[in-house]
C-alpha positions as a LaTeX table, in Angstrom:
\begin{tabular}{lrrr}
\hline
Residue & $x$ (\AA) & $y$ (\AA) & $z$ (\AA) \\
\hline
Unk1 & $-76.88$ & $-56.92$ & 166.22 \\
Unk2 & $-79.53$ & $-54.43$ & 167.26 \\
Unk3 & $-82.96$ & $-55.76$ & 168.80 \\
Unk4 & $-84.50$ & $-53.79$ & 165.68 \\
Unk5 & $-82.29$ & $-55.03$ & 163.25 \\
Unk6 & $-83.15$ & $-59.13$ & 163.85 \\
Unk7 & $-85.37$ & $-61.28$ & 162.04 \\
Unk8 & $-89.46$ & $-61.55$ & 162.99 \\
Unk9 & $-89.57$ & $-65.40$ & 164.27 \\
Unk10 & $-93.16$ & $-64.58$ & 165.67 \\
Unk11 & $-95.57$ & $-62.30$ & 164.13 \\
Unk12 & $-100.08$ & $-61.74$ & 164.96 \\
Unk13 & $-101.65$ & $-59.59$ & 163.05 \\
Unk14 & $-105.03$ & $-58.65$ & 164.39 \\
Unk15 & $-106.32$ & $-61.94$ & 166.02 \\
Unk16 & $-109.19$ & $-62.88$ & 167.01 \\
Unk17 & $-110.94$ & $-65.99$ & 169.14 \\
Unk18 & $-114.32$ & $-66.15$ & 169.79 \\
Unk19 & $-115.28$ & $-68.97$ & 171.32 \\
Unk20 & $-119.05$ & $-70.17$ & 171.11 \\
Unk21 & $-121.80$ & $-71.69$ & 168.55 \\
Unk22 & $-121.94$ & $-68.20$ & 167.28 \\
Unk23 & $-118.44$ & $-66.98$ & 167.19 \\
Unk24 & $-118.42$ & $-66.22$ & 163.46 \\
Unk25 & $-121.81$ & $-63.95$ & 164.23 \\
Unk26 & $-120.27$ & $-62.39$ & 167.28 \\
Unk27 & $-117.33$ & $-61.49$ & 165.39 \\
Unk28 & $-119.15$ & $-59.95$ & 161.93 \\
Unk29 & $-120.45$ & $-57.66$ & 164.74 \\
Unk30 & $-117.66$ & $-56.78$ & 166.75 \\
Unk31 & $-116.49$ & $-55.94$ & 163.08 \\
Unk32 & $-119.57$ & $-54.17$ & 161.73 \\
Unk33 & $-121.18$ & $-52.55$ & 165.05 \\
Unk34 & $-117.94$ & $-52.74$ & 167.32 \\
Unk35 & $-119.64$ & $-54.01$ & 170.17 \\
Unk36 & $-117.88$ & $-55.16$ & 173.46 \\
Unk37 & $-117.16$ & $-58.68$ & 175.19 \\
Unk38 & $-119.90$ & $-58.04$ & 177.20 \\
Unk39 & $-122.48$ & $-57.76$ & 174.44 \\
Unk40 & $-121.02$ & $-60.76$ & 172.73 \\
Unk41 & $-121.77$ & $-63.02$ & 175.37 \\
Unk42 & $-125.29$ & $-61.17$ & 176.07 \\
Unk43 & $-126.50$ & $-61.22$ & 172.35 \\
Unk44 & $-125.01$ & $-64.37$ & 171.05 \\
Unk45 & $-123.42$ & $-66.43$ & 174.25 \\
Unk46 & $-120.00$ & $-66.14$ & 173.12 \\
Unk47 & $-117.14$ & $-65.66$ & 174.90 \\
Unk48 & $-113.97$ & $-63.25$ & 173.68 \\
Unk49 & $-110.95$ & $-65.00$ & 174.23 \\
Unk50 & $-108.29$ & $-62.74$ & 172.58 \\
Unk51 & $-109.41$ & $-59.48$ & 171.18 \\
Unk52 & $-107.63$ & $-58.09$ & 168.00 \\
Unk53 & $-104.37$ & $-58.93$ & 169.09 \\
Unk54 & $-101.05$ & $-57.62$ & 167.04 \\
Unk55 & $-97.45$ & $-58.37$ & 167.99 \\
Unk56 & $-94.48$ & $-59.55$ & 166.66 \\
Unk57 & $-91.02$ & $-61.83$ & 168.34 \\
Unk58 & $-87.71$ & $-61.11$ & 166.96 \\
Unk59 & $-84.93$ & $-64.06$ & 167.09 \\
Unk60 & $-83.47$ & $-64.81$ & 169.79 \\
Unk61 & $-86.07$ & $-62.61$ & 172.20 \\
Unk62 & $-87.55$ & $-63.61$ & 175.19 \\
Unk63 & $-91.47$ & $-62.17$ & 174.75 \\
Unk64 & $-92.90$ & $-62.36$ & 178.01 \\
Unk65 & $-96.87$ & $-62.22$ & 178.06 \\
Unk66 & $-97.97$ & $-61.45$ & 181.21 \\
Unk67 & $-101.85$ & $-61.33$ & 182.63 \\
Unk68 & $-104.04$ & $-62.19$ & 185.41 \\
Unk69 & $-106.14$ & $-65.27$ & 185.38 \\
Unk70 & $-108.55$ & $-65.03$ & 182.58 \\
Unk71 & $-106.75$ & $-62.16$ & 180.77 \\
Unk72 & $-106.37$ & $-64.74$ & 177.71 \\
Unk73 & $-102.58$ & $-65.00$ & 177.72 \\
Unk74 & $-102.91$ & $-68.79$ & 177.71 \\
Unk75 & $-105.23$ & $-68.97$ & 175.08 \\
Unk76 & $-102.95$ & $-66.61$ & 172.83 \\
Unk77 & $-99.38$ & $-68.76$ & 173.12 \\
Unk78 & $-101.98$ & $-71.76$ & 171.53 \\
Unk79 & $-102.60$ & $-69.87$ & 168.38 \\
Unk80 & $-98.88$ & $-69.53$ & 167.53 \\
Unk81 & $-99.21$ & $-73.72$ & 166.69 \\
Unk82 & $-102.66$ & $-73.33$ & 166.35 \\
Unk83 & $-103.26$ & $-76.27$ & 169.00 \\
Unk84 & $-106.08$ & $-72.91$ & 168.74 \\
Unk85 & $-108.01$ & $-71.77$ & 165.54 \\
Unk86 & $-107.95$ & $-68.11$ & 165.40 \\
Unk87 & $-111.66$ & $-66.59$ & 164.44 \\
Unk88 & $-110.11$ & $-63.97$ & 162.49 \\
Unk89 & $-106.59$ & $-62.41$ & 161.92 \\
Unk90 & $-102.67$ & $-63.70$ & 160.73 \\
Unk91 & $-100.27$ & $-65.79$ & 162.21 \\
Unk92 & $-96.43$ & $-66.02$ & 160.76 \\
Unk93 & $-93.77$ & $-68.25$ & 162.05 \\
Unk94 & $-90.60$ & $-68.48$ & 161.35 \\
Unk95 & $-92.15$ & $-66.60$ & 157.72 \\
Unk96 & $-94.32$ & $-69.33$ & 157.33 \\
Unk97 & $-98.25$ & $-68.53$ & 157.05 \\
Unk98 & $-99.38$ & $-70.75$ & 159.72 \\
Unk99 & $-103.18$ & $-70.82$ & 158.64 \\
Unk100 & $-102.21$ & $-72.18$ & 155.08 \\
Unk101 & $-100.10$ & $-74.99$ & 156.44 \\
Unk102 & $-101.53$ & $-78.66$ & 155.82 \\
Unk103 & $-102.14$ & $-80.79$ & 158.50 \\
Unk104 & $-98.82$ & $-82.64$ & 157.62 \\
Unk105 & $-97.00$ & $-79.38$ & 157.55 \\
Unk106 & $-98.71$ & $-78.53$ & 160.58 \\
Unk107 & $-97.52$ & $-81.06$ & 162.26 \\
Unk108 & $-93.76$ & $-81.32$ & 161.09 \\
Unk109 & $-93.30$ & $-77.41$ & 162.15 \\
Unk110 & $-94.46$ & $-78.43$ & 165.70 \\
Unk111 & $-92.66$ & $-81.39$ & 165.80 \\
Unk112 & $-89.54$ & $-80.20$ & 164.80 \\
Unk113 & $-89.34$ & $-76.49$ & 164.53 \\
Unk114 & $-91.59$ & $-76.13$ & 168.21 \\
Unk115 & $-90.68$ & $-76.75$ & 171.50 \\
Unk116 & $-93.62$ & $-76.49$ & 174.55 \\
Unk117 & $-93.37$ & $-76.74$ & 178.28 \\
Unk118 & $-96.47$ & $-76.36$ & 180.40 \\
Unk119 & $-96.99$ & $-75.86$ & 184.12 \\
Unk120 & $-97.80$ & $-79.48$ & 184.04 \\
Unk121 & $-95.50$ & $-81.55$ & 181.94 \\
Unk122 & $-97.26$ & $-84.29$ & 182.19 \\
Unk123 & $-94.19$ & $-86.10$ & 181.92 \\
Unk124 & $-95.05$ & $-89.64$ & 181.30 \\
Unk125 & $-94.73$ & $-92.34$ & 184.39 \\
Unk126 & $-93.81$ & $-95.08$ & 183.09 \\
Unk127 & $-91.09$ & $-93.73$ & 180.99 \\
Unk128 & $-87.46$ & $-93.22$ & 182.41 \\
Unk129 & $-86.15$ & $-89.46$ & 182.80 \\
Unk130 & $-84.16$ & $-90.62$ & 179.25 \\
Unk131 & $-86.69$ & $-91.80$ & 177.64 \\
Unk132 & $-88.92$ & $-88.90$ & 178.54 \\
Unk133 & $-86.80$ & $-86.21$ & 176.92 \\
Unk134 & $-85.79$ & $-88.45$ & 174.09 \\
Unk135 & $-89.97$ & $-89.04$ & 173.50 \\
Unk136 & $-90.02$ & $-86.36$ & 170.32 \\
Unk137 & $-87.29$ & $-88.20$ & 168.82 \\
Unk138 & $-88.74$ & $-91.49$ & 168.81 \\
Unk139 & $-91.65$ & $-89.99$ & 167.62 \\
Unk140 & $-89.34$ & $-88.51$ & 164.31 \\
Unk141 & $-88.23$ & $-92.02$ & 163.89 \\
Unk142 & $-85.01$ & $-91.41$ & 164.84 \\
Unk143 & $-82.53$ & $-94.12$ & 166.19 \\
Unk144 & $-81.98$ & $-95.30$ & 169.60 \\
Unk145 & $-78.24$ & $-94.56$ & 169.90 \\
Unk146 & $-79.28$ & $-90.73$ & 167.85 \\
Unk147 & $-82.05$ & $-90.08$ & 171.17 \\
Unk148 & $-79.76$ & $-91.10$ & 173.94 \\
Unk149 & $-77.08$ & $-89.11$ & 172.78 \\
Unk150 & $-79.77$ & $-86.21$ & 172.35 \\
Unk151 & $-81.64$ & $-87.00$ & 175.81 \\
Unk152 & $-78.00$ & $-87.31$ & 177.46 \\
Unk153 & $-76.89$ & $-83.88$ & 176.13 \\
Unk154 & $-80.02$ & $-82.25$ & 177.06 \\
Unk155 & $-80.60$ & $-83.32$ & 179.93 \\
Unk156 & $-76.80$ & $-82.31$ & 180.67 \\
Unk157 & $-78.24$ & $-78.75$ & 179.60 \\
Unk158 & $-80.51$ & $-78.31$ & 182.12 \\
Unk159 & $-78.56$ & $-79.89$ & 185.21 \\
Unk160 & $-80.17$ & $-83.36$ & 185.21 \\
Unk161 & $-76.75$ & $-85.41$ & 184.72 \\
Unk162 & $-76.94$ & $-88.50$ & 186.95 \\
Unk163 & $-80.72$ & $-89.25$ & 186.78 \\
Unk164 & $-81.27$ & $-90.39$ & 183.11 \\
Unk165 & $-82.84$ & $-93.38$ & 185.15 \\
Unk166 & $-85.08$ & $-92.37$ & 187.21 \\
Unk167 & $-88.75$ & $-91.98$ & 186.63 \\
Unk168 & $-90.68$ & $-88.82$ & 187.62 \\
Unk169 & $-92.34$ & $-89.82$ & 190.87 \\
Unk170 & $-88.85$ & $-89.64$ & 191.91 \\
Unk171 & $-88.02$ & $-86.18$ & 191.60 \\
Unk172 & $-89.35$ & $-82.85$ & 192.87 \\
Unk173 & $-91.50$ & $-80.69$ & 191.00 \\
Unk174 & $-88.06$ & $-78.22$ & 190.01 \\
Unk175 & $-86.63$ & $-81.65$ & 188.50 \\
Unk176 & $-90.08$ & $-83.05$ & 186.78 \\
Unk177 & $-89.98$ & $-79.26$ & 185.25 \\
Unk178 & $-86.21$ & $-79.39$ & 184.03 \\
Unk179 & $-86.69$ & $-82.71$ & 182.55 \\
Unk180 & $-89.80$ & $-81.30$ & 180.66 \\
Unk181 & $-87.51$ & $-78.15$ & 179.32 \\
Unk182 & $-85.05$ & $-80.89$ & 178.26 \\
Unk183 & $-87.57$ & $-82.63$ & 176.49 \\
Unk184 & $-88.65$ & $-79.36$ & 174.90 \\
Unk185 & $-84.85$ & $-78.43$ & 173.79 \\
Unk186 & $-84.50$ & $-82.28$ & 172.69 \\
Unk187 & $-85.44$ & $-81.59$ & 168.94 \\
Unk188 & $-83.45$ & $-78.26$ & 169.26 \\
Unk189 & $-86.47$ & $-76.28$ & 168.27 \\
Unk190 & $-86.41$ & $-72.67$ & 166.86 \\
Unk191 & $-88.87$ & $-71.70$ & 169.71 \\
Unk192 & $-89.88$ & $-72.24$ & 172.25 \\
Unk193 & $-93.15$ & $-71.79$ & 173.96 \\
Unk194 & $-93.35$ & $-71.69$ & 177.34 \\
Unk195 & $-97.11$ & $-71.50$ & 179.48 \\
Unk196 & $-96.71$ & $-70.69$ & 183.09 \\
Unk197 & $-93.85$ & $-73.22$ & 183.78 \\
Unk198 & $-92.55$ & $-72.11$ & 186.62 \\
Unk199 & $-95.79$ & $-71.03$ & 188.26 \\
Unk200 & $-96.32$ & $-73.86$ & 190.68 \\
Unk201 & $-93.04$ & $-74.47$ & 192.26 \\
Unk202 & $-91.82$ & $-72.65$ & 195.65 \\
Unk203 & $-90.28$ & $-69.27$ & 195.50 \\
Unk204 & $-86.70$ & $-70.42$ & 195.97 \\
Unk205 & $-86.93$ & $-73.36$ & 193.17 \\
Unk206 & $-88.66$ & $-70.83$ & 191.31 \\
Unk207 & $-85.70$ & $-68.70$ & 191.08 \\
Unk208 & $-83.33$ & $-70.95$ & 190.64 \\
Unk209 & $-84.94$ & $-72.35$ & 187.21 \\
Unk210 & $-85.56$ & $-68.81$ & 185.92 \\
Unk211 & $-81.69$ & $-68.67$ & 186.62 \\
Unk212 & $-80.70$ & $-71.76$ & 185.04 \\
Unk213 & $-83.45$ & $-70.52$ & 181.88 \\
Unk214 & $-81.67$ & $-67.14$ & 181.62 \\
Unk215 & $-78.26$ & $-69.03$ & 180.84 \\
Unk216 & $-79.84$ & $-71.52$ & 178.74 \\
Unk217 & $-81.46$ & $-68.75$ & 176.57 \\
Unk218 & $-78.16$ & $-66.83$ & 176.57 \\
Unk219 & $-76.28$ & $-70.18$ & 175.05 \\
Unk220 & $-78.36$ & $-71.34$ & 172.78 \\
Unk221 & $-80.33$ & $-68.10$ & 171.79 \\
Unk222 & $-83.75$ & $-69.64$ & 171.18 \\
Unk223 & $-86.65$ & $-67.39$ & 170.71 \\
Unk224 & $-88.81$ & $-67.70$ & 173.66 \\
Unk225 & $-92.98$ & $-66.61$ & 174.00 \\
Unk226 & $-92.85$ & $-66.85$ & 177.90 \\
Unk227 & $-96.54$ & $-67.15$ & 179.66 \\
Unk228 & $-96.83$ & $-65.83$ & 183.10 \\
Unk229 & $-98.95$ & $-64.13$ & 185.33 \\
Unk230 & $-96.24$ & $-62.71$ & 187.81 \\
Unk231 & $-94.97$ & $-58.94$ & 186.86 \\
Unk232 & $-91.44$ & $-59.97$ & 188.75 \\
Unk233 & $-90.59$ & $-63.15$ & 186.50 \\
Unk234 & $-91.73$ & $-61.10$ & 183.74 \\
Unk235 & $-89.21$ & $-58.47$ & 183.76 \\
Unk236 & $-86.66$ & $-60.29$ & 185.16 \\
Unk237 & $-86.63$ & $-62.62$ & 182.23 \\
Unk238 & $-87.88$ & $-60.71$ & 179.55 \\
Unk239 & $-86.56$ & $-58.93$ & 176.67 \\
Unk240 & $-89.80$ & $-56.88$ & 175.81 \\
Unk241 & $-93.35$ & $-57.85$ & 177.73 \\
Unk242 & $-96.81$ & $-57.44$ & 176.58 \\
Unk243 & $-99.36$ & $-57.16$ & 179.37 \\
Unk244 & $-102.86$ & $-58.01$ & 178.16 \\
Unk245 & $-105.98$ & $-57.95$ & 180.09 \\
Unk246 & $-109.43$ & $-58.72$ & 179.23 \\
Unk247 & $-108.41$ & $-60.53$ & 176.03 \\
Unk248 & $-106.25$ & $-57.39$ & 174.99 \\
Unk249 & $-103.10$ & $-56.57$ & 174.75 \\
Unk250 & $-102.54$ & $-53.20$ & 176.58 \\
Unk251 & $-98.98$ & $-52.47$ & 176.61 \\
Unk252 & $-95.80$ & $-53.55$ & 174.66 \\
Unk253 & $-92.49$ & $-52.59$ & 176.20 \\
Unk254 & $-88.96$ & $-53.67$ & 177.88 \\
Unk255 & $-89.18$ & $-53.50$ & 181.57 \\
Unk256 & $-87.47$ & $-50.28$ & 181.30 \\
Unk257 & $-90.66$ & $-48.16$ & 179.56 \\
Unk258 & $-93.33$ & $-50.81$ & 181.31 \\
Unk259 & $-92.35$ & $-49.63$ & 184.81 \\
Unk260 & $-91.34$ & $-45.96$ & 184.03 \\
Unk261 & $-94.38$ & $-45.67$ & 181.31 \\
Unk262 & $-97.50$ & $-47.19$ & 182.16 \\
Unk263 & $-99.77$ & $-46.80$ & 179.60 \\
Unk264 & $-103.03$ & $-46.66$ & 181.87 \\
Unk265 & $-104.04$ & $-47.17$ & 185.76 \\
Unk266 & $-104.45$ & $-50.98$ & 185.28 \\
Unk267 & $-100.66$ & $-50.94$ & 184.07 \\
Unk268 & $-99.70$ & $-48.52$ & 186.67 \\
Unk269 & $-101.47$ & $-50.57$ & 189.38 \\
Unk270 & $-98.89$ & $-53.54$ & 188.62 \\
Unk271 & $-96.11$ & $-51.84$ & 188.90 \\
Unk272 & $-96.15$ & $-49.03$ & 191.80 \\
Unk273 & $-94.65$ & $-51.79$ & 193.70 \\
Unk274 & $-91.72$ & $-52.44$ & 191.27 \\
Unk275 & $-88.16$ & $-51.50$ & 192.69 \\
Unk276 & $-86.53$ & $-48.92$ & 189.29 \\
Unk277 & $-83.25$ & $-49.29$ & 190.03 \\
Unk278 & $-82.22$ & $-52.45$ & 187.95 \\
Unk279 & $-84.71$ & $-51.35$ & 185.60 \\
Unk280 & $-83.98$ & $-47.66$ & 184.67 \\
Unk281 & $-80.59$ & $-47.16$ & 182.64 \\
Unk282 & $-78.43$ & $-44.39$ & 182.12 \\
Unk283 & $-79.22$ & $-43.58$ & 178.97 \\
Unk284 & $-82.62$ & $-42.67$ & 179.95 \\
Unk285 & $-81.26$ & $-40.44$ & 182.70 \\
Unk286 & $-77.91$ & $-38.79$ & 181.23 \\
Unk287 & $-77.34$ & $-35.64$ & 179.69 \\
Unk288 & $-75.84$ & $-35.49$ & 175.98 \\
Unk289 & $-72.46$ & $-34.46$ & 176.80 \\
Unk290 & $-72.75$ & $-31.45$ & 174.03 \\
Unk291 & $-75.63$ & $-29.94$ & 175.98 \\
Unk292 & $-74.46$ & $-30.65$ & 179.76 \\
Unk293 & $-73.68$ & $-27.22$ & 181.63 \\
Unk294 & $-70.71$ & $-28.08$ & 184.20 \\
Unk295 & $-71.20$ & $-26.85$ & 187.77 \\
Unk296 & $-68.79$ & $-25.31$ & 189.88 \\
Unk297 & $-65.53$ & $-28.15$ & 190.30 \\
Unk298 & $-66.60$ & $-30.72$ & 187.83 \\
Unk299 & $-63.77$ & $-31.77$ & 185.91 \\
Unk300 & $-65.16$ & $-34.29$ & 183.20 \\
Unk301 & $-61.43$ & $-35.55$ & 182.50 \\
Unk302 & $-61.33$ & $-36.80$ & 186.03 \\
Unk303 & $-64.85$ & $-38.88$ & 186.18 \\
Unk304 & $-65.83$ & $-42.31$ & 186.10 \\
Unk305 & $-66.85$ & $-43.95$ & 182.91 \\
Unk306 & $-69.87$ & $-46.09$ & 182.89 \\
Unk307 & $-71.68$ & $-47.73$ & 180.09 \\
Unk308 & $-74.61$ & $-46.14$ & 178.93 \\
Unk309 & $-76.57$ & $-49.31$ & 179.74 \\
Unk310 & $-75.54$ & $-49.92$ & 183.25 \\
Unk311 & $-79.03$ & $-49.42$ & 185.79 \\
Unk312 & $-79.03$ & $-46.99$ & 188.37 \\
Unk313 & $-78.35$ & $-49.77$ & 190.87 \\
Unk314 & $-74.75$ & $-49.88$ & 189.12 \\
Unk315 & $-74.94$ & $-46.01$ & 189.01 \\
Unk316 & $-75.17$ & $-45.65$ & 192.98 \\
Unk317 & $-72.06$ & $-47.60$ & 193.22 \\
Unk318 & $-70.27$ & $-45.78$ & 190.88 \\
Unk319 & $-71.57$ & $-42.03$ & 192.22 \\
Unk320 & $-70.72$ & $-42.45$ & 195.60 \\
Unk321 & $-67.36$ & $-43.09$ & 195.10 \\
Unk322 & $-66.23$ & $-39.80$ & 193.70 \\
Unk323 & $-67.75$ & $-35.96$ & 193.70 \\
Unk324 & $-67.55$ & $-35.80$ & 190.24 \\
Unk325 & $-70.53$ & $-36.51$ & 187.53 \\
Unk326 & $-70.44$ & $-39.89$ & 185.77 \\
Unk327 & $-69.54$ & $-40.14$ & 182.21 \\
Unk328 & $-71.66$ & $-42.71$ & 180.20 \\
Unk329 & $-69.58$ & $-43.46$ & 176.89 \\
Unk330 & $-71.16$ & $-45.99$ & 174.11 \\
Unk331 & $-70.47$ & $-49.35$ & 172.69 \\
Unk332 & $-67.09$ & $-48.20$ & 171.29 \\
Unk333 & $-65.80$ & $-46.44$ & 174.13 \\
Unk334 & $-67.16$ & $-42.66$ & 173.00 \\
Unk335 & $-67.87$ & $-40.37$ & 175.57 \\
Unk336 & $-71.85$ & $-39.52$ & 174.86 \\
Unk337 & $-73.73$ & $-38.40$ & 178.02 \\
Unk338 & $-73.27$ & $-37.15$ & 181.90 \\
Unk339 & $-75.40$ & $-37.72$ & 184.76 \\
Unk340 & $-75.07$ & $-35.55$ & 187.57 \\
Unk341 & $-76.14$ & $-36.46$ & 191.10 \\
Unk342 & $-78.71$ & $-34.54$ & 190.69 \\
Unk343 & $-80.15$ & $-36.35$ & 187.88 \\
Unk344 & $-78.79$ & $-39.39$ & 189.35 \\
Unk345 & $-81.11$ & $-38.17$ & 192.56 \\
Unk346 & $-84.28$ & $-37.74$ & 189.87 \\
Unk347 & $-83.95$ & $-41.14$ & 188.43 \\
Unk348 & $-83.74$ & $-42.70$ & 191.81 \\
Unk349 & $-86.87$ & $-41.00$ & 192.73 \\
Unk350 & $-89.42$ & $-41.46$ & 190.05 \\
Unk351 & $-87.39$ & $-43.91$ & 187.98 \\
Unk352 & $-87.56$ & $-40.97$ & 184.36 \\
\hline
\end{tabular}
């Protein structure tokens, strides 16, 4: 099924938080006068936490937010479960109208439809690994045979087999973080939030759970809002990323059109750095095969087929193995675009 073509899990309209004695002032006049963050905290000491932010998370996605400190990223995953009251604006969830939800209703969708894990689990001491991850089922009320058998397959999930009974001052930070994801897949959640959890562990441990996250995401297809302020985790796990800064979102994109379309300097400024050629795809680069003009000795019968979504990293491989122009074909084998080395050469250089 297309990206297009799933259902919305996750949907903001237009939110706001304003955070300060006067927020519902400040915000009739950023409304009214359309005054900036700046003048909110000069004229009524109120800070702008998010600022009239609008997207929407399709099943099975991994939405990656991604911001410097202070950018409000942090402050935006907390509206989804409003553990954050908006100021102004919508929230949908799973096409439930979060703001009109009860307290009890509130609570049941978080408990049971919600998954979180933090940068700090704050897994609790006393507690066995087990009994960690089964916590959310004890809270439901459900047996003790019904969690073990949940915290045991679980905690298989995430690589953990073998420690059910240890406590968390005996594992690394890596482990403490997998048992917290296993406590967040426990109640087998429709999404799952996820603030920064990766953020504090060393680069190689780092990698290795974003790994092990990727395959867990694949399997079970949860819909994911991923918090991060690295650009590298972000488009290596993400499906589509939003990049916000002061309290706004500035850009909504795959990897693919964040990195080869910046929509200002700031965006542009992140990603100069960012290596294209897992990132740029063939079917940004080819030719329709109706329109391509064959130079002298291309023979199109005798050229490598490709998928149209293979990266130009996959493309190099391919190319230098022949001194004929790839063929990109679609999902049912068709023959649909060429790229030449020279536009092979093109993509390599500016990544369009």
């Amino acid at each position: 099924m297309k990206h297009e073509e799933r259902e919305v899990v996750i949907e903001l309209k237009n939110a706001w938080k304003i955070f300060g004695e006067q927020a519902d002032q400040a915000m009739q006049a950023v409304k009214s006068e359309g005054i900036g963050k700046a003048e909110v905290l000069d004229k009524y000491g109120a800070v702008v936490g998010i600022a009239d932010c609008s997207f929407n998370v399709r099943r099975g996605e991994i939405f990656c937010i991604m911001g410097l400190s202070g950018s409000g990223k942090s402050t935006l995953v907390r509206h989804v479960n409003r553990l954050i009251e908006p100021t102004s604006g919508e929230i949908y969830l799973l096409g439930e109208d979060v703001m009109k939800l009860s307290t009890t209703a509130l609570r049941e969708m978080r408990a049971k439809r919600i998954g979180m894990v933090f940068q700090h689990m704050a897994l609790l001491p006393h507690r066995s690994v087990r009994d960690n991850v089964a916590y959310p089922l004890e809270i439901r009320g459900e047996s003790k045979s019904r969690r073990w058998d949940v915290s045991q397959h679980s905690l298989s999930l995430v690589g953990l087999d073998g420690f059910e009974d240890r406590f968390p001052r005996e594992l690394s930070g890596g482990m403490q973080q997998r048992v917290g994801l296993a406590r967040a897949l426990a109640s087998d959640p429709d999404v799952l939030l996820m603030d920064e959890p990766f953020s504090a562990l060393d680069p190689l441990i780092r990698r290795q759970l974003q790994d092990q996250f990727m395959a867990l995401s694949e399997q079970l297809h949860k819909t994911t809002l991923f918090i991060t302020h690295d650009l590298d985790e972000a488009i290596r796990l993400g499906t589509r990323i939003a990049i916000m800064k002061d309290g706004r979102i500035v850009q909504i994109g795959t990897p693919e059109e964040i990195v080869t379309n910046p929509a200002d300097d700031y965006v542009r400024d992140f990603v100069q750095n960012i290596s294209k050629l897992k990132l740029v795809f063939a079917h940004t680069i080819q030719v329709p095969i109706n329109e391509y003009k064959p130079q002298e000795g291309d023979d199109l019968s005798r050229s490598p087929r490709v998928s149209q979504d293979v990266d130009l990293d996959y493309l190099i491989d391919v190319a230098v193995k022949t001194n004929q122009p790839t063929v990109t074909t679609d999902d049912d084998g068709k023959d649909v675009g060429v790229v030449s080395k020279d536009r092979l050469l093109q993509g390599i250089r500016d990544g369009k």
